[in-house]
N, C-alpha and C positions, 0 to 999 in steps of 0.2 A: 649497348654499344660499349667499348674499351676503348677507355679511355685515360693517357698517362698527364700525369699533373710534377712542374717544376718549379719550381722558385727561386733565385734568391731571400738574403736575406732580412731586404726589404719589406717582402710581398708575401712571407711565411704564414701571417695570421689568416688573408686573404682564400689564401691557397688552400689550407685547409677548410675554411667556411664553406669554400668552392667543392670541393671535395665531398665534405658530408654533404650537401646541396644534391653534387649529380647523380650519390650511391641512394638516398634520399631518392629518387626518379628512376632508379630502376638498372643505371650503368655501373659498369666496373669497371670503377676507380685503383689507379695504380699510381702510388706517389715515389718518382723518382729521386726524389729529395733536393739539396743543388744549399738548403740555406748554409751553409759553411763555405762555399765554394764559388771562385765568382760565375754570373752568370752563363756567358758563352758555353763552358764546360757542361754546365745544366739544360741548357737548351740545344748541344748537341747531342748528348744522351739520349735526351725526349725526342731528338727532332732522328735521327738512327733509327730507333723504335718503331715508329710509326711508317717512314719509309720501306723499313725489311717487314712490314704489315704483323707485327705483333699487338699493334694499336691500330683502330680505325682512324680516332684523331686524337690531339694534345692540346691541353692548356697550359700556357706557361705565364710565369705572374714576374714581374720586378717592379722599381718605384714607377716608371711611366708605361710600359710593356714593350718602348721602340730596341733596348738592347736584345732583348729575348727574342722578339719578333728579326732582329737584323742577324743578329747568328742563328737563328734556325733557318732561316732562307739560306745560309750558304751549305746546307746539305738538300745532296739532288734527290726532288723529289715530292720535296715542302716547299709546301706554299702557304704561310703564316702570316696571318694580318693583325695586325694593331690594331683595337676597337674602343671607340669610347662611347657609341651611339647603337641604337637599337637598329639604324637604319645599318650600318657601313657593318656590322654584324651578318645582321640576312644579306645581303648583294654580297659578302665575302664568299659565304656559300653559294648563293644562286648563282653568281656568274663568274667564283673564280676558282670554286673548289677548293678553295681555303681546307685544306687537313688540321690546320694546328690553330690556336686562337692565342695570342699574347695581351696580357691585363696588366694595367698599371696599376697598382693597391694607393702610391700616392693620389691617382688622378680620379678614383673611382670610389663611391660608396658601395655598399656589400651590396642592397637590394640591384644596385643597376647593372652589378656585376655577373649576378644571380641572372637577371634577365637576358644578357647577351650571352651569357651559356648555354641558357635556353634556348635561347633562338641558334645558336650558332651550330648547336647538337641536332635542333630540331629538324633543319631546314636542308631541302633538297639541290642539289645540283641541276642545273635546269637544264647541260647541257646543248644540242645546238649550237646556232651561231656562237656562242661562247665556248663551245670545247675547243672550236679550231682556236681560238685565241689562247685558250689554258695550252695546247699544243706547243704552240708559238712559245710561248713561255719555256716550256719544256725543253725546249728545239734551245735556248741560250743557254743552260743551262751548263758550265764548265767555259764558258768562253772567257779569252781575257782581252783588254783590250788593245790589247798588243797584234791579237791576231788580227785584225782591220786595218791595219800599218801596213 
């Protein structure tokens, strides 16, 4: 799988651990870089990427993973979840098609970091009943909410 990896420069040490971890298992890993730069900027480069399908999916790392994860969501097309559990990791997959993963390096030890990678590269899209809702999602996507006025 290809996969691109961002950071600030909070979340640097994380990101690379991360990195040699998923080249480690078999993927190629591509490091966008971002630690000089604040985050937004780096997560939309990653979150770009993956959209125009140069990436299958993206990990992106800061101190909590919720800035990374909230500027990749406003490019169409990602769908990026904040994870700090093994559980909310697989369901981002199975039922939301999650493309991109956001990690907090404050909030997260390396091993448990290691594991929601795992899972979150591993695990399949389950499709069904959930795609029409991934749709649905889709279907907002550039709305403001002005236009409901």
């Amino acid at each position: 799988m290809r996969i691109v990896c961002g950071s600030d420069h909070a979340a640097a040490a994380l990101k690379h651990e991360i990195m040699d971890h998923a080249a480690a298992r078999g993927h190629e890993v591509t490091d966008i870089g971002g630690e000089g730069s604040d985050y937004p900027v780096t997560a939309r480069a990653a979150a770009r990427a993956v959209a125009k399908g140069r990436f299958d999916r993206g990990v992106l790392f800061c101190g909590t993973g919720q800035g990374m994860m909230l500027a990749a969501n406003k490019v169409r097309g990602i769908r990026c979840a904040v994870c700090s559990d093994p559980y909310s990791a697989l369901m981002a997959r199975r039922h939301n098609d999650a493309n991109m993963l956001a990690l907090g390096a404050r909030v997260l030890g390396t091993e448990l970091a290691k594991m929601l990678v795992d899972l979150f590269l591993s695990t399949d899209f389950e499709g069904g009943r959930h795609q029409r809702r991934v749709s649905l999602i889709g279907e907002m996507e550039g709305e403001r909410a002005e236009d409901d006025v």
